[in-house]
Residue, then its C-alpha position, 0 to 999 in steps of 0.5 A: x238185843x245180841x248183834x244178829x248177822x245174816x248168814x248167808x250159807x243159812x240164808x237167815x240171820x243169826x245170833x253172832x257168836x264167835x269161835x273165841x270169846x271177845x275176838x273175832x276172825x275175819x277175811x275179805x276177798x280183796x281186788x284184783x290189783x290191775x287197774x284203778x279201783x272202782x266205786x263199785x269196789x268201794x260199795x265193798x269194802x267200806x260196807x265191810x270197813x264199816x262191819x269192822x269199826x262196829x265189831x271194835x266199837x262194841x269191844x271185840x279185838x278183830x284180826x281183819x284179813x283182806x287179801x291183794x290178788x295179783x294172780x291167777x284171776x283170769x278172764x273168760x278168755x282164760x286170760x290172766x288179768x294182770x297180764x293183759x294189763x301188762x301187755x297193754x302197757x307195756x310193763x312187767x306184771x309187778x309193775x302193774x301190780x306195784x301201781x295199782x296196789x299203791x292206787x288202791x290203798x291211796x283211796x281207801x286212805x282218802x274214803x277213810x276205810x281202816x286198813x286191814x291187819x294184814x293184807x296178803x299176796x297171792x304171789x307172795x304164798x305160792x308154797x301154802x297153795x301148793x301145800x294145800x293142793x297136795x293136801x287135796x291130791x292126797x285125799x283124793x278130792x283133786x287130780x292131776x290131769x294128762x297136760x299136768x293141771x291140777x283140778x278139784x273134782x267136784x263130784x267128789x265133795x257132795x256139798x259143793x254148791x251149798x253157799x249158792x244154793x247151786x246144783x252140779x250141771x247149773x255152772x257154765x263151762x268156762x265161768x273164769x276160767x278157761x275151758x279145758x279138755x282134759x278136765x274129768x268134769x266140765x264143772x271141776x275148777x283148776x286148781x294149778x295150772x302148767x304155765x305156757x311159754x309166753x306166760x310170764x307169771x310161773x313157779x316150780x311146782x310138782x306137777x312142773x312150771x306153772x301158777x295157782x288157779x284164782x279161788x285156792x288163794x284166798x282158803x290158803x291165805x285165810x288159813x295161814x293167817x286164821x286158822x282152819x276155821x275162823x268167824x266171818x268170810x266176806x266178799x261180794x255178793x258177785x262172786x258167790x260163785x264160782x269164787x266163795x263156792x270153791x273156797x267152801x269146797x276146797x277147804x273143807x275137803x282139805x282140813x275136814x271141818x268148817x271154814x267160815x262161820x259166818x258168811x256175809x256178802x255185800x250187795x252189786x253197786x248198779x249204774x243206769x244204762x242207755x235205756x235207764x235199766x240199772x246194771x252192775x258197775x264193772x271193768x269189763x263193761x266200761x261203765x265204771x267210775x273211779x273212787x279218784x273220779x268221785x272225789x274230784x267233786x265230792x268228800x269222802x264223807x259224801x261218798x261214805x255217806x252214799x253208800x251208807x244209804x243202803x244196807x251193805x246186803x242190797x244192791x245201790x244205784x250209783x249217779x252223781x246226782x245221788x252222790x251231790x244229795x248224800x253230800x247235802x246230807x253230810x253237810x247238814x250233819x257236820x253243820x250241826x257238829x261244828x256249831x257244837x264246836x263253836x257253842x262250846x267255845x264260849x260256853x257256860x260252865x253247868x248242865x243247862x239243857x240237861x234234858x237233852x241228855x235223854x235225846x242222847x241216850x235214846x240216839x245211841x239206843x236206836x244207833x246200836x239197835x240198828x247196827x245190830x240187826x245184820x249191820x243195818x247202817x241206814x238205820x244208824x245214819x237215820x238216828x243221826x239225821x233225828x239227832x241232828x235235826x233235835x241238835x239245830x232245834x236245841x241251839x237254835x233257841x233262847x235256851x242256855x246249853x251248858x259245857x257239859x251238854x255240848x261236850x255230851x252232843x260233841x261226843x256222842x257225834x264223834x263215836x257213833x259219826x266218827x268212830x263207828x261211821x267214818x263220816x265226823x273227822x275228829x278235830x282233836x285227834x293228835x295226827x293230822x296236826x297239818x288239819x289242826x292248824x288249817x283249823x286254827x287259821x281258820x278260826x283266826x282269820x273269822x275272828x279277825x273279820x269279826x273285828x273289823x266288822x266292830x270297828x267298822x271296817x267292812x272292806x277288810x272284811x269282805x275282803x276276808x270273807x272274798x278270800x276264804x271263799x276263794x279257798x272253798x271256805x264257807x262263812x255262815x253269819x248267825x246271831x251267835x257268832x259265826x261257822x263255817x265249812x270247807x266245799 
């Protein structure tokens, strides 16, 4: 089966076929770099990390576009974000946008989400916007209005709408935008914007001092670095409109053919309100909760593994309680994954459990069938959950399991879990060498309880065992050794 993506400018899923054989293009729309990132922002962008590690799993090169907005992006009000922040701490814009981006990539460092290839400022590619603007001034698709804001007139690109299956009169005036007057059409969005004099954030321009407007960012940014047209545009399902419906628009007046191939948009986190009603997770509501927050009291892999519970299309209802359940699932998995690690410490040379291989290969069948019906991640989860419970039963029993068996199971868990998912660290990578001897004393101090425990000694034991657990170590005694976990 090809890997079929749901389009949504089709509204279906389609046979994924890139602009260039073996190499996919790729943007994101990233956050707006004035607070914390939410788990909400999480639902994003490890929904699209995972798109990504699967892409380079089934062999293609991507070149991952994920950009930093950091102006333009106002509120309701007409307000720049980032401004407002800055009021309000009393610092410079960059000095917010410098905290808060720093902040953003520190938790999607700790979630384990792979960095973008390049990730791109909106202040730093001022000229590729205003080339672009000019670029749809000459073409007639935008104006210059009498206070000298540049807007995109939308009655002049039929298509306008045809992302969101909207229709010219259904936006509200206003829609992040602030609401002008001297606009030709109360639908037009802005395309440049004359700067006030209390408005910190400006630049020279031909139409005088100002800034660009929030959507031509991404499509000159995507453009710089993917080209006219590239494979696949993602984002969140939120922003459908006004923001992905104008990157259509603009680009596609601007060089005359298609802008992304594939559009694919992730579903709202939700959170239960007073009355138990699920309602989107937002900044503006208050009803946030930090990715820093949410790792306080759980692994990244839990967080991961919650948000992996649902298909990246659909909406997530986020509580606690959700995150302690997915962290009980992890648990169980990566149980299963280090007492492989611990059978293969002492295990016998040979294929016995031999048979186990077909459990393996029937494992990645269902793992890859799933991913490739539009990324269907809970699928995949659920292959791990079978193998797992398959694993436990195999090593659990009377049956002699041979080197190369467990190294199969080993590895098996470390590309589909580790590789693919995020969610099994890789215990032999070469760069964490601080893990790799946190491991190793570990391992130590079990063997050295394990010695007591012979001679006898079993205050000295306890006592390590006390001390371990104090550290969040977790010892589990079996008949053929011992495991442990890190809470």
């Amino acid at each position: 089966m090809a890997l079929q993506i749901y389009n949504v400018v089709h509204r279906e899923k389609e046979p994924f076929e890139p602009l260039h054989e073996g190499k996919v293009s790729m943007y994101v729309c990233g956050p707006t770099v004035y607070d914390h990132a939410h788990v909400g922002h999480a639902k994003t962008y490890l929904s699209f990390d995972i798109v990504v590690r699967y892409l380079r799993y089934r062999g293609y090169d991507v070149l991952y576009v994920q950009n930093l907005t950091d102006v333009g992006h106002l509120l309701d009000s007409g307000e720049d974000r980032i401004l407002k922040r800055a009021r309000q701490a009393q610092a410079t814009p960059m000095q917010i946008v410098e905290t808060f981006a720093r902040s953003y990539f520190e938790d999607m460092d700790a979630l384990g989400v792979v960095r973008p290839d390049i990730s791109p400022r909106a202040s730093g590619h001022i000229p590729e916007q205003i080339k672009l603007i000019e670029t749809l001034l000459d073409k007639d698709y935008a104006y210059v209005s009498d206070q000298g804001n540049v807007y995109f007139d939308v009655y002049r690109w039929p298509e306008y709408g045809k992302l969101s299956n909207r229709r010219l009169g259904d936006q509200e005036a206003g829609s992040r935008e602030e609401v002008r007057d001297d606009k030709r059409h109360p639908e037009d969005f802005a395309l440049w914007k004359i700067a006030e004099p209390e408005h910190i954030l400006r630049w020279d321009s031909p139409w005088g001092i100002g800034y660009p407007g929030w959507h031509i960012e991404c499509s000159a940014m995507s453009q710089k670095y993917l080209g006219d047209t590239f494979d696949i545009h993602g984002g969140g399902l939120d922003n459908i409109f006004p923001h992905n419906e104008c990157e259509v628009a603009q680009s596609e007046a601007a060089n005359g053919v298609t802008f992304a191939r594939y559009w694919m948009l992730a579903g709202t986190l939700l959170v239960p309100d007073q009355t138990g009603v699920p309602i989107k997770m937002s900044k503006s509501l208050g009803n946030f909760y930090t990715i820093k927050d949410a790792l306080k009291a759980h692994r990244p892999e839990a967080v991961r593994l919650f948000i992996l519970s649902s298909h990246y299309r659909s909406p997530i209802v986020f509580s606690l309680e959700a995150l302690d359940s997915a962290q009980k699932g992890w648990e169980r998995i990566s149980g299963a994954v280090r007492l492989v690690r611990e059978k293969l410490r002492q295990a016998p040379e040979g294929n016995g459990g031999g048979v186990f291989l077909d459990v393996l290969e029937k494992t990645k069948q269902r793992f890859v069938e799933a991913m490739d019906d539009d990324f269907n991640a809970p699928g995949a989860v659920a292959a791990l959950y079978d193998l797992t419970r398959e694993v436990y039963t195999l090593l659990n029993s009377d049956q002699i399991t041979g080197k190369a068996v467990l190294e199969a199971i080993r590895d098996t868990y470390q590309v589909l879990g580790g590789q693919v998912l995020g969610i099994i660290r890789d215990e032999t990578a070469a760069g964490p060498a601080n893990v790799q001897r946190e491991d190793g004393l570990i391992r130590l101090l079990i063997d050295l309880r394990a010695q007591a425990r012979a001679a006898k000694e079993f205050a000295k034991a306890d006592q390590i065992r006390k001390q371990l657990t104090e550290l969040g170590v977790t010892l589990e005694d079996r008949s053929d050794g011992t495991v442990w976990r890190v809470d």
